[in-house]
mmCIF file of the C-alpha atoms, coordinates in Angstrom:
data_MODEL
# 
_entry.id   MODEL 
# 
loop_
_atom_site.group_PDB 
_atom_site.id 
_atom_site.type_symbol 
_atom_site.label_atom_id 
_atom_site.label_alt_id 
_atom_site.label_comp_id 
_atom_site.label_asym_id 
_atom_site.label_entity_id 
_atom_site.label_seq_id 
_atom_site.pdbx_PDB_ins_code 
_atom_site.Cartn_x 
_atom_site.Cartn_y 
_atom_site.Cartn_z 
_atom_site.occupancy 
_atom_site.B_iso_or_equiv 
_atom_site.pdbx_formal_charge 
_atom_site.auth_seq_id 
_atom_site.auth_comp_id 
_atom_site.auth_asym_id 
_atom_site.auth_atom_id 
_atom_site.pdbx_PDB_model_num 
ATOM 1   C CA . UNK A 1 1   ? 0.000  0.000   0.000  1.00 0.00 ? 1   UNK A CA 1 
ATOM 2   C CA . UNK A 1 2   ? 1.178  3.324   -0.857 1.00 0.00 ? 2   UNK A CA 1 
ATOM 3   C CA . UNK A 1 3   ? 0.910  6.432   1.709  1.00 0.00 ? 3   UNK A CA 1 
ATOM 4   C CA . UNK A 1 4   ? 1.539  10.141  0.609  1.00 0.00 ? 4   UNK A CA 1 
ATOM 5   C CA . UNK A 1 5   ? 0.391  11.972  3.612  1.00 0.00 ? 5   UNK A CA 1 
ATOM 6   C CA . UNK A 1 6   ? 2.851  11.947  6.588  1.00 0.00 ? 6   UNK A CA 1 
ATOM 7   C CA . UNK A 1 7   ? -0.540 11.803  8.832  1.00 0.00 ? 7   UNK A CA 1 
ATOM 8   C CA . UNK A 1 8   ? -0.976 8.420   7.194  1.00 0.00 ? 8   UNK A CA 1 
ATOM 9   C CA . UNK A 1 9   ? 2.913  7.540   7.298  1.00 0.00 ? 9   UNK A CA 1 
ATOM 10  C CA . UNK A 1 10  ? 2.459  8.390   11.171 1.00 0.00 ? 10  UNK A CA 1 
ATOM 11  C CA . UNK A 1 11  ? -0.337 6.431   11.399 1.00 0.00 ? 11  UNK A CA 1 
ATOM 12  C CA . UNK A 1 12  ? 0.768  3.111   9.808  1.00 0.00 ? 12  UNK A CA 1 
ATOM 13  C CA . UNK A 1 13  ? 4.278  3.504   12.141 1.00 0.00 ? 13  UNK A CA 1 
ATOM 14  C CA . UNK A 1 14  ? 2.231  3.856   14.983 1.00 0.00 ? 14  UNK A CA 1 
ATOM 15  C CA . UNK A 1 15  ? -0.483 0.499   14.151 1.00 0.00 ? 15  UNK A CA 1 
ATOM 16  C CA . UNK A 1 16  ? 3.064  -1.032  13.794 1.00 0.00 ? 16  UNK A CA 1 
ATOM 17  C CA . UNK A 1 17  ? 4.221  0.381   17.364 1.00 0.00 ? 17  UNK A CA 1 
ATOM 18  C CA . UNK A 1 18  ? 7.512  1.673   15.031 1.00 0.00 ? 18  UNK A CA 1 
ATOM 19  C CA . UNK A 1 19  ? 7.291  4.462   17.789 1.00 0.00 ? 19  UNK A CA 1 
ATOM 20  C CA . UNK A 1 20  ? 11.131 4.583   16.796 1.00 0.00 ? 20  UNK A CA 1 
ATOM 21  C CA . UNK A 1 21  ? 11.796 3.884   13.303 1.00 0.00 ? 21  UNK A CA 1 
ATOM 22  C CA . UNK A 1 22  ? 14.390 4.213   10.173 1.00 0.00 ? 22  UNK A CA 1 
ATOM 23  C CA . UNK A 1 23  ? 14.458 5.731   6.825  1.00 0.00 ? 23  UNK A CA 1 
ATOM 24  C CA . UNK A 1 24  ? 13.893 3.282   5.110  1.00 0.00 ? 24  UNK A CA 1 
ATOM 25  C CA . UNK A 1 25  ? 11.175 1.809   7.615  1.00 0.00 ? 25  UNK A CA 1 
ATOM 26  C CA . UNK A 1 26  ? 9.192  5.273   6.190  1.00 0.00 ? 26  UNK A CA 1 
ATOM 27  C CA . UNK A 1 27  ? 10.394 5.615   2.673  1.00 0.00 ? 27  UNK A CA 1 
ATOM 28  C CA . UNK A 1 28  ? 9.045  2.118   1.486  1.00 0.00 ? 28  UNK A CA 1 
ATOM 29  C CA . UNK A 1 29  ? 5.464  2.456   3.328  1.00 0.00 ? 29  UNK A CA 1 
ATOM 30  C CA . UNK A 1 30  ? 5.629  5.512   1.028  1.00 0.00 ? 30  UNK A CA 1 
ATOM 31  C CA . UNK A 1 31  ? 6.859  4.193   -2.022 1.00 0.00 ? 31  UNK A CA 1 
ATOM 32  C CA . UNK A 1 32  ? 9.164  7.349   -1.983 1.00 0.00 ? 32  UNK A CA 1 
ATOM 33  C CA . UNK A 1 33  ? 13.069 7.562   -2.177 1.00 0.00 ? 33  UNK A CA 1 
ATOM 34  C CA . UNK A 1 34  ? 15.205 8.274   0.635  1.00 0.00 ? 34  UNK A CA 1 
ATOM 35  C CA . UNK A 1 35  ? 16.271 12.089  -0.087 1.00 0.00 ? 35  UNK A CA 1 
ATOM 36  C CA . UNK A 1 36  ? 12.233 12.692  -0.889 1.00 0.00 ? 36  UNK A CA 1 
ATOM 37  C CA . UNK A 1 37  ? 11.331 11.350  2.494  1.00 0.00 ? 37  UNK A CA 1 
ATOM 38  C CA . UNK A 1 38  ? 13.866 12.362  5.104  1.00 0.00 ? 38  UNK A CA 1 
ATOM 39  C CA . UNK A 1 39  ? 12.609 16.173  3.489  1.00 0.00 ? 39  UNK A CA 1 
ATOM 40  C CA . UNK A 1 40  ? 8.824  15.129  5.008  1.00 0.00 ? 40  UNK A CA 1 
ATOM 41  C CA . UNK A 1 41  ? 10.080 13.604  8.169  1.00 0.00 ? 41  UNK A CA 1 
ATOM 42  C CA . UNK A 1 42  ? 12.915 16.806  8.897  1.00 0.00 ? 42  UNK A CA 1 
ATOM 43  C CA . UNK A 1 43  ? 10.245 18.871  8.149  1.00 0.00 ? 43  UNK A CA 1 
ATOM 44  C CA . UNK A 1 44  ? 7.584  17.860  10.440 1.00 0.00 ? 44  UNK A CA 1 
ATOM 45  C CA . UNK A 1 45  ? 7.321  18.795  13.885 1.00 0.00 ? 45  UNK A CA 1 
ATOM 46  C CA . UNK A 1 46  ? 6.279  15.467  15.782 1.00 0.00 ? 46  UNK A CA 1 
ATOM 47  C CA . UNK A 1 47  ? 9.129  13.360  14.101 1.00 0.00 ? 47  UNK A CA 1 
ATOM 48  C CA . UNK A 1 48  ? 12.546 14.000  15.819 1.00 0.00 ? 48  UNK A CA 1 
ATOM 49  C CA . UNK A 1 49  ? 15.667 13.176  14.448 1.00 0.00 ? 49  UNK A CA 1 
ATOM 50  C CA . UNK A 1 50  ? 17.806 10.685  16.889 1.00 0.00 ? 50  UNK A CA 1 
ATOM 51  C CA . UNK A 1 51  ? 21.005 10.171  14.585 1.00 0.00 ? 51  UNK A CA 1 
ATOM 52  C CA . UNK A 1 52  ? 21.289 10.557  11.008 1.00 0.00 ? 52  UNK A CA 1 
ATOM 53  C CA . UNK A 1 53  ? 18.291 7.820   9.708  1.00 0.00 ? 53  UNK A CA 1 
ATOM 54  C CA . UNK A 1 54  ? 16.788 7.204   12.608 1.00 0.00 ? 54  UNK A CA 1 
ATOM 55  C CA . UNK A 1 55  ? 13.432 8.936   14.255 1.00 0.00 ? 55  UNK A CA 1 
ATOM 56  C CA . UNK A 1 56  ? 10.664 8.621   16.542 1.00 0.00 ? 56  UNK A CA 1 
ATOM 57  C CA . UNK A 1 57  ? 7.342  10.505  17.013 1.00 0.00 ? 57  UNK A CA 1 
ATOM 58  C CA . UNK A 1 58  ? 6.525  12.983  19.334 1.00 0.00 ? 58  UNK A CA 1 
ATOM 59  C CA . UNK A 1 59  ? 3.101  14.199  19.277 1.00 0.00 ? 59  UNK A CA 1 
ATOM 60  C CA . UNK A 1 60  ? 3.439  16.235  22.739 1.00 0.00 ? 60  UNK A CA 1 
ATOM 61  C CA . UNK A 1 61  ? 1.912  13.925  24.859 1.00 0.00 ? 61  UNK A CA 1 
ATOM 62  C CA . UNK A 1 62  ? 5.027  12.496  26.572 1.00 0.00 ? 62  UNK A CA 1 
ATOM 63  C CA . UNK A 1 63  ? 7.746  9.797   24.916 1.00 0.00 ? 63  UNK A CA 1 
ATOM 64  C CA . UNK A 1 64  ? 8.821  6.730   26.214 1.00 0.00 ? 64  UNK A CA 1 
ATOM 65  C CA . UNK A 1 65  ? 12.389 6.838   26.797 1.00 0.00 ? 65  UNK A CA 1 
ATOM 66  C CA . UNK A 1 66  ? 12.771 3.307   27.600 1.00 0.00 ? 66  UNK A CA 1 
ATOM 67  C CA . UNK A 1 67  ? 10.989 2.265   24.134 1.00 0.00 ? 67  UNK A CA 1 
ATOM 68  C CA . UNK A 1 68  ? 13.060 4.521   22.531 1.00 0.00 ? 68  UNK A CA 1 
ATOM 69  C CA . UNK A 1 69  ? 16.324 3.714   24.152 1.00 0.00 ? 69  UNK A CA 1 
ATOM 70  C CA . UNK A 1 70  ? 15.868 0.092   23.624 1.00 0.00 ? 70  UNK A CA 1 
ATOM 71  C CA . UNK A 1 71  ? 14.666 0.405   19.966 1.00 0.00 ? 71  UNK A CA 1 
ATOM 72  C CA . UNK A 1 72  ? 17.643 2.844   18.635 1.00 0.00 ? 72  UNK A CA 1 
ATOM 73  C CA . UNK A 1 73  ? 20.222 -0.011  18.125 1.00 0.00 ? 73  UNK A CA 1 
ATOM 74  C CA . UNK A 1 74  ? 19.556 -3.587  16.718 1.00 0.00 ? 74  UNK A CA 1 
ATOM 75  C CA . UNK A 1 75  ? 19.755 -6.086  18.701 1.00 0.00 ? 75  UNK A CA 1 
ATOM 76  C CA . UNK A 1 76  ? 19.536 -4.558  22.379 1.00 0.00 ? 76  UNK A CA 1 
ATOM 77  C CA . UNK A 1 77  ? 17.693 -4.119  25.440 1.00 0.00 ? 77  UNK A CA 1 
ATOM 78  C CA . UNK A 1 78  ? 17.445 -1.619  28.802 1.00 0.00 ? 78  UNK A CA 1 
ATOM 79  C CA . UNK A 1 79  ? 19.600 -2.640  32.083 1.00 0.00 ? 79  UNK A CA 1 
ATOM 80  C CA . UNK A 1 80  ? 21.152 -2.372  35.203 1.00 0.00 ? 80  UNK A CA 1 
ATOM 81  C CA . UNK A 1 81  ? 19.791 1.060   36.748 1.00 0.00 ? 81  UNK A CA 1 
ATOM 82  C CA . UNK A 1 82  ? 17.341 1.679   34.301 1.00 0.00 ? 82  UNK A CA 1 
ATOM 83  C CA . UNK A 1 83  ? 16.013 -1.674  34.569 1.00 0.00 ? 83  UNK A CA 1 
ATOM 84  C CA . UNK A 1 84  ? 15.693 -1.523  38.672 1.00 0.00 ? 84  UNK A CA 1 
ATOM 85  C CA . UNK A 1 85  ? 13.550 1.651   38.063 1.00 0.00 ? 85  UNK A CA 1 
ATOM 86  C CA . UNK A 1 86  ? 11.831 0.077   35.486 1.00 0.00 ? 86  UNK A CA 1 
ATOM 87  C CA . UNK A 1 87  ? 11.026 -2.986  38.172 1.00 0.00 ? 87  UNK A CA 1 
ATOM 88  C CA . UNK A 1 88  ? 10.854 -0.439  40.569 1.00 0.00 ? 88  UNK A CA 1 
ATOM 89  C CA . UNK A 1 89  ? 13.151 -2.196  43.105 1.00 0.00 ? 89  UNK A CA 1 
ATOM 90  C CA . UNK A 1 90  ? 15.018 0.479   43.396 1.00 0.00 ? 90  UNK A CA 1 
ATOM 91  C CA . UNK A 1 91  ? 14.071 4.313   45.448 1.00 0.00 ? 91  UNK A CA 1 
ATOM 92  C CA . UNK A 1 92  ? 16.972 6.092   43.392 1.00 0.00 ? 92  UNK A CA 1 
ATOM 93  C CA . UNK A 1 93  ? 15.752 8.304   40.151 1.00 0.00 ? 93  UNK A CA 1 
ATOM 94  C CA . UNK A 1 94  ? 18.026 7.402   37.566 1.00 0.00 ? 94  UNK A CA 1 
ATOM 95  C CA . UNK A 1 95  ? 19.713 9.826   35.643 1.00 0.00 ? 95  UNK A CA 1 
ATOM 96  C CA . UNK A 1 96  ? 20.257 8.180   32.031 1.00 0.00 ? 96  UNK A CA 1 
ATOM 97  C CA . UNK A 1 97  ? 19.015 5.163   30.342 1.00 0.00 ? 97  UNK A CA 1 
ATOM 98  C CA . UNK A 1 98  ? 21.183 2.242   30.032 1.00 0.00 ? 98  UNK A CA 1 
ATOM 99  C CA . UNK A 1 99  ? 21.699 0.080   26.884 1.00 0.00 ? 99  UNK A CA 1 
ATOM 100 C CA . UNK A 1 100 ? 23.438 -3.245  26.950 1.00 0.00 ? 100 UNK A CA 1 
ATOM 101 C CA . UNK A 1 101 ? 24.695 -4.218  23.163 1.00 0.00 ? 101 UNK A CA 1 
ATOM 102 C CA . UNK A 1 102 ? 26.817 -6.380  21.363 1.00 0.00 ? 102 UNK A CA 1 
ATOM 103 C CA . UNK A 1 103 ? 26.946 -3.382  19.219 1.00 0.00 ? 103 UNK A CA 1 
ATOM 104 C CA . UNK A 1 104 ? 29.502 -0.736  19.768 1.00 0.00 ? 104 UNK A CA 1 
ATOM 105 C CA . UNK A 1 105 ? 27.890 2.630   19.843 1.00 0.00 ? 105 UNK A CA 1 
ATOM 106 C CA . UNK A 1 106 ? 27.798 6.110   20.585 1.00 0.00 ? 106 UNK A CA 1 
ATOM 107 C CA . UNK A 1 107 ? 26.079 7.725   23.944 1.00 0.00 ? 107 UNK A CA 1 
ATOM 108 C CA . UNK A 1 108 ? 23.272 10.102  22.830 1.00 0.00 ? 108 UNK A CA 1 
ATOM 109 C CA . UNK A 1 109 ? 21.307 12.798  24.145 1.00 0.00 ? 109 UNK A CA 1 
ATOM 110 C CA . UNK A 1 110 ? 17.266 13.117  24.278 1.00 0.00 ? 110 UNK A CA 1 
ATOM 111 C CA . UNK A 1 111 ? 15.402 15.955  25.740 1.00 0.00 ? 111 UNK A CA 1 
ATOM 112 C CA . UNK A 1 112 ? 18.413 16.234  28.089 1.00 0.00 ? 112 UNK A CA 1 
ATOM 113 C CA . UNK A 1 113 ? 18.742 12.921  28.591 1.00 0.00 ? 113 UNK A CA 1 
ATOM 114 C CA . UNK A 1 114 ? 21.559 10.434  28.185 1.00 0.00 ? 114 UNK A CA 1 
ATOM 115 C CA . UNK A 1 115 ? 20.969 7.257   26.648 1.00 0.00 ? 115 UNK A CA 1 
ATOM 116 C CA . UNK A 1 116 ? 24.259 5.028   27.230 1.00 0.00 ? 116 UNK A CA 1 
ATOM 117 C CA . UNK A 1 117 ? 25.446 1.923   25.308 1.00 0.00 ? 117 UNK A CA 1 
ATOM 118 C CA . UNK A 1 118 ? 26.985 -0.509  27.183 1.00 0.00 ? 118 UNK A CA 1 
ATOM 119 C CA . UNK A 1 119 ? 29.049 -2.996  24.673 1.00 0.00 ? 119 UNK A CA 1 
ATOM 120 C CA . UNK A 1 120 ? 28.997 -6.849  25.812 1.00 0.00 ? 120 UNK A CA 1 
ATOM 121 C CA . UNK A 1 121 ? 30.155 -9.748  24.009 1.00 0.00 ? 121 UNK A CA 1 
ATOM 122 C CA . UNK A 1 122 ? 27.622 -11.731 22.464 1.00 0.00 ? 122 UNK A CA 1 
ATOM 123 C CA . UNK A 1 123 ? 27.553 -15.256 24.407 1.00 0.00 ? 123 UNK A CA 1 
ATOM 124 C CA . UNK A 1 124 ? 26.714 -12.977 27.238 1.00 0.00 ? 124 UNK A CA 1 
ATOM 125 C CA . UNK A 1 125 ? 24.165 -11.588 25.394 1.00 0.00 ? 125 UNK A CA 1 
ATOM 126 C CA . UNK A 1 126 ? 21.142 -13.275 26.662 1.00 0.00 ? 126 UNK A CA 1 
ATOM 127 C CA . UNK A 1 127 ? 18.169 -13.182 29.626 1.00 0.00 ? 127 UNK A CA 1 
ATOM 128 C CA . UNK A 1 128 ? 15.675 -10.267 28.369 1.00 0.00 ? 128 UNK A CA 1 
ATOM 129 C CA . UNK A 1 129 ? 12.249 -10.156 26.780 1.00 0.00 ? 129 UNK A CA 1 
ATOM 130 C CA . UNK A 1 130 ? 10.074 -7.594  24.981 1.00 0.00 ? 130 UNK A CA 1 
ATOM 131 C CA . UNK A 1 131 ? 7.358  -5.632  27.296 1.00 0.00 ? 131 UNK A CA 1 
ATOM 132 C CA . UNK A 1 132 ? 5.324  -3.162  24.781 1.00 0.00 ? 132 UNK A CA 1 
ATOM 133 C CA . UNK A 1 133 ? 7.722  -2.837  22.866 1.00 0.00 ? 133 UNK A CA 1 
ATOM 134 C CA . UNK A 1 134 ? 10.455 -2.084  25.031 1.00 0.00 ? 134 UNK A CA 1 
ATOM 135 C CA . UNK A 1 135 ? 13.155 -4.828  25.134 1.00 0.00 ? 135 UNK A CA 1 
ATOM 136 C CA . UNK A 1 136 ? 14.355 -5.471  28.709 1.00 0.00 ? 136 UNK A CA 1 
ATOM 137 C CA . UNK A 1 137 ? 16.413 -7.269  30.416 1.00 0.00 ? 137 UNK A CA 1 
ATOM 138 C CA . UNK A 1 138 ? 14.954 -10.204 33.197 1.00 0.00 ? 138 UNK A CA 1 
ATOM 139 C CA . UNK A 1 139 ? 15.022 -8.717  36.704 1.00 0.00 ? 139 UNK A CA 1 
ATOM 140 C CA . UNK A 1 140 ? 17.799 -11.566 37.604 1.00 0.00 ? 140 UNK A CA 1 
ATOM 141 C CA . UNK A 1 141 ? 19.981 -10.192 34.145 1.00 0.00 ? 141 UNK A CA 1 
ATOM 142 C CA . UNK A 1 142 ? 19.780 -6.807  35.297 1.00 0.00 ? 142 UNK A CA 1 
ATOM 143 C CA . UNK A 1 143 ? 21.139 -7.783  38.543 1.00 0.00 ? 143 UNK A CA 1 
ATOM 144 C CA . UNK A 1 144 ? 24.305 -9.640  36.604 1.00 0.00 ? 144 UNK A CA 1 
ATOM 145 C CA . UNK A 1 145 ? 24.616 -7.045  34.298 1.00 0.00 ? 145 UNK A CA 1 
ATOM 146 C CA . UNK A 1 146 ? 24.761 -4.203  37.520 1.00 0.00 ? 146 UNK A CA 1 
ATOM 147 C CA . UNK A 1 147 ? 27.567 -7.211  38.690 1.00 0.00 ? 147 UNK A CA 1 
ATOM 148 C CA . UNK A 1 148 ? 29.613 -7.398  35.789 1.00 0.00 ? 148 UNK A CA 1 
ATOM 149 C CA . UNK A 1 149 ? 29.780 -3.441  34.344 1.00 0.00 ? 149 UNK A CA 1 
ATOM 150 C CA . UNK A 1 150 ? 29.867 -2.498  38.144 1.00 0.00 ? 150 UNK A CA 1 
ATOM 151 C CA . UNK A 1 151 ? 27.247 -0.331  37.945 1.00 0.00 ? 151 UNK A CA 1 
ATOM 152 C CA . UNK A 1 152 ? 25.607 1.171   39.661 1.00 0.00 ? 152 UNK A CA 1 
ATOM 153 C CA . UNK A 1 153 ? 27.524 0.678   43.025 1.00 0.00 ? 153 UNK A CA 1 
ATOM 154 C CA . UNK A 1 154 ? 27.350 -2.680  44.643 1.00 0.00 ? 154 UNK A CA 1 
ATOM 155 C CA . UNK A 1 155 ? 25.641 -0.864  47.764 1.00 0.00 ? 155 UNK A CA 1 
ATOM 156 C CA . UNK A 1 156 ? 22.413 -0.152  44.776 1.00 0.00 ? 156 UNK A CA 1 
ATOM 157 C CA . UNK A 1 157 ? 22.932 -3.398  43.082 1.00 0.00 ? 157 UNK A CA 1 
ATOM 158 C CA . UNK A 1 158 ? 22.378 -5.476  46.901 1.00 0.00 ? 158 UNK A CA 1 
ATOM 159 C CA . UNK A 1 159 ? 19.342 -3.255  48.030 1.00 0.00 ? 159 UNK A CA 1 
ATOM 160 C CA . UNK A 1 160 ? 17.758 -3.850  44.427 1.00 0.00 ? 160 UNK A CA 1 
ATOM 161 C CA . UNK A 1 161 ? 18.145 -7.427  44.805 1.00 0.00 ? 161 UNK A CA 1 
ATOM 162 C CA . UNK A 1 162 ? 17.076 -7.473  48.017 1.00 0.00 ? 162 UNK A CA 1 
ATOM 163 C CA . UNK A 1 163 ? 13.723 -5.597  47.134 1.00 0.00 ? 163 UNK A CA 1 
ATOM 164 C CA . UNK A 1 164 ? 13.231 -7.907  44.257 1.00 0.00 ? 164 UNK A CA 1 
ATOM 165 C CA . UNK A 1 165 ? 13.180 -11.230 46.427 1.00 0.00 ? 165 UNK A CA 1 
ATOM 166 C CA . UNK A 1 166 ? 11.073 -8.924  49.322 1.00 0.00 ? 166 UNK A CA 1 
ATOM 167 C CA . UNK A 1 167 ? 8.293  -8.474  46.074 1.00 0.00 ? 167 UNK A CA 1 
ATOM 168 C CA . UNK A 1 168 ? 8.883  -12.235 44.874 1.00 0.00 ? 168 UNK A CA 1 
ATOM 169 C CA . UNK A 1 169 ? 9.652  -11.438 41.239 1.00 0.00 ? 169 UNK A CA 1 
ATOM 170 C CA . UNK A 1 170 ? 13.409 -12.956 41.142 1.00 0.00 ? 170 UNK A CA 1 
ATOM 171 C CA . UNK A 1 171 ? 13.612 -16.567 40.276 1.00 0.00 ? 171 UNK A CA 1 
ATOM 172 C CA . UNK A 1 172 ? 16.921 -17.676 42.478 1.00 0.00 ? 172 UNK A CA 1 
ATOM 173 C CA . UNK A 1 173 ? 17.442 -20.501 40.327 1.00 0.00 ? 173 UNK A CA 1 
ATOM 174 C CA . UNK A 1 174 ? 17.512 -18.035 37.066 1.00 0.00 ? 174 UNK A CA 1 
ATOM 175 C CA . UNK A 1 175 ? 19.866 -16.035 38.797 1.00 0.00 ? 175 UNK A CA 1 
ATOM 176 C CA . UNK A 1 176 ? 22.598 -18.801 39.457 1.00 0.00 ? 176 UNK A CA 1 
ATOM 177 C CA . UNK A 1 177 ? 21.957 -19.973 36.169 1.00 0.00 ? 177 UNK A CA 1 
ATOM 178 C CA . UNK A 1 178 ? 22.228 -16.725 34.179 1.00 0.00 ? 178 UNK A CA 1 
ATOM 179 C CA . UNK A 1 179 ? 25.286 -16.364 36.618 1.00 0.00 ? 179 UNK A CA 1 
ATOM 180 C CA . UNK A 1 180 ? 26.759 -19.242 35.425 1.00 0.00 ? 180 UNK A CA 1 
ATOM 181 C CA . UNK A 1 181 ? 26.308 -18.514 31.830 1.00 0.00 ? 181 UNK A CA 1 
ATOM 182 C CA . UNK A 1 182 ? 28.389 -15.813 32.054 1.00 0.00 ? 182 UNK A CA 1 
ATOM 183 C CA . UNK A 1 183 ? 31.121 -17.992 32.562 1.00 0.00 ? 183 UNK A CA 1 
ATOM 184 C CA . UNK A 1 184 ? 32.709 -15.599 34.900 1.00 0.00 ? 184 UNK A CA 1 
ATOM 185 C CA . UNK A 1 185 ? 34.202 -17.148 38.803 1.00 0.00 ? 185 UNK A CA 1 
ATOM 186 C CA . UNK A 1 186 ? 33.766 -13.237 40.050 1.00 0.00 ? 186 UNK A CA 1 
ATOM 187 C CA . UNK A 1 187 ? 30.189 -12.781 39.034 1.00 0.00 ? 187 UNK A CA 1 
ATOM 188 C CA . UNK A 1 188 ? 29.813 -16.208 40.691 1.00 0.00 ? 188 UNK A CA 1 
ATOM 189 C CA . UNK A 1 189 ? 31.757 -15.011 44.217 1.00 0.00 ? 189 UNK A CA 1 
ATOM 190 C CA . UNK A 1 190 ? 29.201 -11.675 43.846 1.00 0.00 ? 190 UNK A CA 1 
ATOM 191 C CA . UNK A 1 191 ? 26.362 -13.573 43.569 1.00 0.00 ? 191 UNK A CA 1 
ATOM 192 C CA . UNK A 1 192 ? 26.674 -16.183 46.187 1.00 0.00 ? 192 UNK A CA 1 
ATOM 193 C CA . UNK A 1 193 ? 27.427 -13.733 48.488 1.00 0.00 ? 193 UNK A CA 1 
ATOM 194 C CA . UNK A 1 194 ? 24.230 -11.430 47.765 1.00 0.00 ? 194 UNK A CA 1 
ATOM 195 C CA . UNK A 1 195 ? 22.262 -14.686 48.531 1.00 0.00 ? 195 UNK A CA 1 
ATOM 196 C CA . UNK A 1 196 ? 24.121 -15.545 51.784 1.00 0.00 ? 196 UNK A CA 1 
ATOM 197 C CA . UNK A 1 197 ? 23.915 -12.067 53.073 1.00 0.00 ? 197 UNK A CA 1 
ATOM 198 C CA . UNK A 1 198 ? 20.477 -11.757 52.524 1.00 0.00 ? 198 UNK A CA 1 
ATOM 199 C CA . UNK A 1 199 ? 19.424 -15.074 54.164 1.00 0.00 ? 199 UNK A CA 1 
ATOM 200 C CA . UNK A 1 200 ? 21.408 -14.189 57.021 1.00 0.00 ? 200 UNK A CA 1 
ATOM 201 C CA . UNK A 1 201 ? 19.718 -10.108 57.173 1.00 0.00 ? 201 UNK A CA 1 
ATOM 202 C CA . UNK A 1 202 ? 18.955 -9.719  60.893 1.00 0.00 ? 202 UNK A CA 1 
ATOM 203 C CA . UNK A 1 203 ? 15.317 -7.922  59.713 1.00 0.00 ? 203 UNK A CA 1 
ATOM 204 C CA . UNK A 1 204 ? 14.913 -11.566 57.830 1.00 0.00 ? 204 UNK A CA 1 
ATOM 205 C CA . UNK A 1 205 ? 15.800 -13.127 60.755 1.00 0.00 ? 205 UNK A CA 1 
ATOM 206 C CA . UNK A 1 206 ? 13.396 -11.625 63.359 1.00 0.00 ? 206 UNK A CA 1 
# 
């Protein structure tokens, strides 16, 4: 089907939840070259540009940074802070949106805030899903991934942990196993000890 209107080209992205899309994504629901299209998109005022061929709509009623950070680069998802926040086992605001990618790329900037891209190799690229169209990592992923870029601090990555076994949405058994996956003895040391301290919390213990 061929669209002409950039209502309708918003439209069909949208029914396709391409909330963050490509060029080309746009110039072939229009049947339209490249140069003729990216003139329509630059020149309308609810698509923004994030890098040079890639946009996402902004009709003034609020974005979804996590949709949008986990959407710019191919394959990826959201982690470690982001992802407690996201889980909401964490009390901390975060202050940019972390990627994890086997892709090596650039930090950006979106209304003022920082979208990070955290390179990892790609057998420990594993242990996340897709949530309305954001792609995140597992709660128990998120906690290895905290582990192994050390970040945030270990004294965020515990209390998040903590909270997630408090609210019962961390599968223990995941956890070792995603640990194990990552074929690293440190993560493994880290890990056991997160578990032993927190069966041996005094408040646990009362």
């Amino acid at each position: 089907m061929k669209y002409n209107k950039m209502q309708d080209i918003l439209l069909e992205l949208k029914n396709h939840r391409y909330n963050v899309f490509n060029l080309n994504d746009a110039a072939k629901l229009m049947n339209k070259s490249n140069k003729y299209t990216s003139k329509l998109l630059n020149s309308n005022k609810h698509i923004k540009k994030i890098e040079n061929g890639k946009y996402y709509i902004d009709e003034g009623t609020g974005i979804d940074l996590y949709q949008i950070a986990s959407n710019i680069v191919y394959p990826s998802y959201i982690s470690l802070f982001s992802a407690f926040e996201f889980y909401s086992i964490t009390e901390q605001t975060i202050k940019k949106y972390s990627v994890v990618t086997p892709i090596r790329h650039r930090d950006i900037v979106i209304d003022n805030n920082i979208i990070e891209f955290n390179f990892i190799k790609k057998e420990r690229f594993f242990g996340y899903t897709r949530n309305n169209n954001i792609y995140i990592a597992a709660v128990e992923k998120a906690i290895i991934d905290s582990l192994y870029f050390q970040s945030p601090e270990l004294s965020y990555v515990v209390e998040a942990f903590n909270r997630a076994i408090d609210l019962d949405i961390i599968d223990l058994n995941k956890l070792i196993e995603y640990t194990r996956k990552m074929n690293s003895k440190i993560l493994e040391r880290k890990v056991d000890s997160m578990i032993h301290d927190y069966n041996n919390r005094d408040d646990k213990n009362d």
